[in-house]
C-alpha atoms as one frame of an Amber mdcrd trajectory, in Angstrom:
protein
 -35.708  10.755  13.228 -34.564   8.233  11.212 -36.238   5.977   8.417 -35.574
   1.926   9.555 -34.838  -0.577   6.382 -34.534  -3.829   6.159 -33.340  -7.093
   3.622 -32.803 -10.390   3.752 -29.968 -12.950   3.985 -29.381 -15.600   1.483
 -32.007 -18.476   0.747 -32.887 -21.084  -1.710 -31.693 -20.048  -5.164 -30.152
 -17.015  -4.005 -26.690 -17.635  -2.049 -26.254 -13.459  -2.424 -29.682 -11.871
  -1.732 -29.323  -8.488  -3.659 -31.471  -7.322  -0.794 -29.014  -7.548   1.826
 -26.627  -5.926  -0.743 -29.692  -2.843  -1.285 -29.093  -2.466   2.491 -25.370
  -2.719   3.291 -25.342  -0.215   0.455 -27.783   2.588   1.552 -26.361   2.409
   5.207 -22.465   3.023   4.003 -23.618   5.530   1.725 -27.324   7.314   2.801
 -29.404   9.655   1.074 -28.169  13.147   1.984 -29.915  14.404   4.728 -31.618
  11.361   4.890 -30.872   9.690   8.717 -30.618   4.963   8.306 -30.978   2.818
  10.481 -30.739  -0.640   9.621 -31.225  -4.530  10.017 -30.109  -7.654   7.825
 -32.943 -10.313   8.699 -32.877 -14.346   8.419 -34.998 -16.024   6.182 -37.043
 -17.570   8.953 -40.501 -17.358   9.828 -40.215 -17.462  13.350 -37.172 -15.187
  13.415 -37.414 -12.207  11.044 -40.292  -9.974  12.158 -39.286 -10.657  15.934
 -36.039  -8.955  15.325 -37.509  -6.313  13.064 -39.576  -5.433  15.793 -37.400
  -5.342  18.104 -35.078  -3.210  16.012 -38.347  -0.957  15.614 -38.161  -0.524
  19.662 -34.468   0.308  19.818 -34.349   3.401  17.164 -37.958   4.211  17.138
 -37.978   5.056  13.701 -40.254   7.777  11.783 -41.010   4.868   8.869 -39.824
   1.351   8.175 -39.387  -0.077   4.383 -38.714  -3.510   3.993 -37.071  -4.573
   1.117 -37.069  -8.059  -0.599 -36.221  -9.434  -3.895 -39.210 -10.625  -6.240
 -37.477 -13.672  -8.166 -39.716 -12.962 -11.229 -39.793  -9.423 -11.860 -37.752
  -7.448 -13.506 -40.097  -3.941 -11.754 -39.942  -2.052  -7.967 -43.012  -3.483
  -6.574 -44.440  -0.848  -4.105 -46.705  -3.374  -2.140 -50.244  -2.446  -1.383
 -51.391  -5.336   1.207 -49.720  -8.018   3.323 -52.396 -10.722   3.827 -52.578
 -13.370   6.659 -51.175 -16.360   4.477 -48.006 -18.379   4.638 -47.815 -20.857
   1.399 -44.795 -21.494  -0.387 -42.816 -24.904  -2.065 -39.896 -22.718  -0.493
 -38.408 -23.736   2.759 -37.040 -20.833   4.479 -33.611 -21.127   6.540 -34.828
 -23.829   8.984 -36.337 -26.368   6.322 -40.170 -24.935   6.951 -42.329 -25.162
   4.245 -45.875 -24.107   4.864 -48.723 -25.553   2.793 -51.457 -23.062   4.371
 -51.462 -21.930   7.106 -52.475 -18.233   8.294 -50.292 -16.596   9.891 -52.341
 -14.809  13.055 -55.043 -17.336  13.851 -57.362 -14.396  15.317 -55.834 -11.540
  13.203 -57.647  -9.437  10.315 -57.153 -11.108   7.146 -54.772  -8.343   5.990
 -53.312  -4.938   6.400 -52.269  -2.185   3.964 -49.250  -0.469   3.725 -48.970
   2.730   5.748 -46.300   3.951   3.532 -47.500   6.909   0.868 -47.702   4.482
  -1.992 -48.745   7.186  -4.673 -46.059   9.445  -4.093 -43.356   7.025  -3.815
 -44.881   5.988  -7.306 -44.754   9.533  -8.896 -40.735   9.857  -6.724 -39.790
   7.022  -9.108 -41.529   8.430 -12.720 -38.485   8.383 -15.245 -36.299   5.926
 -13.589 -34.521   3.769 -15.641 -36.453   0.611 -13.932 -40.350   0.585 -14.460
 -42.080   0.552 -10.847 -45.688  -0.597 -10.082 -48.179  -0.647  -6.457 -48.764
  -4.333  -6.346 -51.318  -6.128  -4.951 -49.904  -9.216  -4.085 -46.618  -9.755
  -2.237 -47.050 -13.254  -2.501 -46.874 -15.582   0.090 -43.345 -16.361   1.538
 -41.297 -14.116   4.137 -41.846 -11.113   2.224 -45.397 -11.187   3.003 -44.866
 -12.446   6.218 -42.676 -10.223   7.208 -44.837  -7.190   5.895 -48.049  -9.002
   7.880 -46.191  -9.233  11.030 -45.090  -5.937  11.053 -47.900  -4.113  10.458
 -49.743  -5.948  12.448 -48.016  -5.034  15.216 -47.526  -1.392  14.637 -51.026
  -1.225  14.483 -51.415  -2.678  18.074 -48.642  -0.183  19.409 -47.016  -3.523
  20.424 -43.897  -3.082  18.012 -43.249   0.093  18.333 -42.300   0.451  22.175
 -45.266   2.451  22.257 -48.357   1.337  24.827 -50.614  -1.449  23.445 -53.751
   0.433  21.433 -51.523   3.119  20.414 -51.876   2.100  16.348 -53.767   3.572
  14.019 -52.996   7.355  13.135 -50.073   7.104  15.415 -48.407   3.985  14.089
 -44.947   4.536  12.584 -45.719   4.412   8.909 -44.440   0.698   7.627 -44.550
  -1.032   4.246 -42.575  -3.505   1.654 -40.671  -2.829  -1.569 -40.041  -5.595
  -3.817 -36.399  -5.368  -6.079 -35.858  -7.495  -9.115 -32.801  -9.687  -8.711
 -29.182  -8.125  -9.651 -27.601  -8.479 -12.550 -24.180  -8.678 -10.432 -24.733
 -10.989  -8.434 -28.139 -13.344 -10.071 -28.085 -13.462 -13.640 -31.376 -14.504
 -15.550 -34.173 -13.078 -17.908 -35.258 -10.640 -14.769 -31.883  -9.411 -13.233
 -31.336  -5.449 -13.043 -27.915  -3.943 -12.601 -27.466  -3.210  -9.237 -26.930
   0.679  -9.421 -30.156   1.175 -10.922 -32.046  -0.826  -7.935 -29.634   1.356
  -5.635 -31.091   4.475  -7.453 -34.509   3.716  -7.610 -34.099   3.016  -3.414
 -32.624   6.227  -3.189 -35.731   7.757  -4.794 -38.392   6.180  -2.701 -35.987
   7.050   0.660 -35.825  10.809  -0.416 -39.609  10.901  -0.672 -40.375   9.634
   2.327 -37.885  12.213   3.986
């Protein structure tokens, strides 16, 4: 079965989101022996985990990594937790900027990653880029989208599977966060590209 990744389109600050570029990348030229499927999402809160999900249902995927570009770091940020929290001076692609708001009104107040966090860690020992497990993913679309999707994976409701059917059976389902590239967004915490690429390529070939 196949591993499911996704990045982002363009948004505020960042007309060429090195995420979309991580993606177009890995799907033209995959791990060896490692099976992609993928999906380019909008910077929209009411759009991207919809059509992540429904992505999910069409290949049925054995994992899903997210990826998303963290516009301060110059680190792979393995995240930990997605948390039920939308806040951000940010608009996404329609103009909306949330002050607070959560995101599920009835929903837990966050989920963990299902992805194996410490041996994606040790997978990227020695890289050229530093990586971390993070405990914030902050509170725009990458945390949204990392909420959302977990949440419903855990209610079998994303996954084409029957509702209830979470839990130990869930498809496994997390977010990486990519410092900017150097190619394509220069400042103080840009990365060149190939070593991003790289350090993908390491966390993919674990999970396989």
């Amino acid at each position: 079965m196949s591993i499911l990744i996704s990045g982002f389109g363009p948004f505020p600050g960042f007309a060429i989101n090195p995420s979309q570029k991580l993606v177009e990348s890995l799907l033209a030229a995959p791990p060896a022996g490692v099976p992609l499927a993928g999906i380019i999402l909008p910077v929209k809160y009411g759009e991207a985990p919809r059509l992540l999900l429904e992505k999910v249902a069409a290949v049925r995927p054995s994992a899903v990594v997210s990826f998303g570009v963290a516009t301060g770091s110059d680190d792979i940020r393995l995240e930990r937790i997605g948390i039920n929290w939308d806040e951000s001076t940010v608009p996404d692609g329609t103009g909306d900027t949330p002050g607070g708001r959560r995101i599920a009104p009835d929903g837990p107040d966050g989920f963990f990653s299902t992805l194996p966090l410490a041996r994606m860690l040790a997978a990227l020992e020695g890289h050229e880029l530093p990586a971390r497990i993070s405990n914030s993913a902050g509170t725009y679309l990458c945390n949204h989208l990392m909420y959302c999707t977990l949440l419903a994976l855990e209610s079998g409701s994303g996954s084409g599977a029957p509702p209830g059917a979470g839990g130990s059976t869930a498809i496994p389902a997390g977010f990486v966060h990519i410092p900017p590239a150097r190619e394509w967004n220069p400042g103080p915490t840009a990365r060149p590209f190939a070593a991003i690429r790289g350090a993908a390529l390491r966390v993919l070939g674990e999970l396989a």
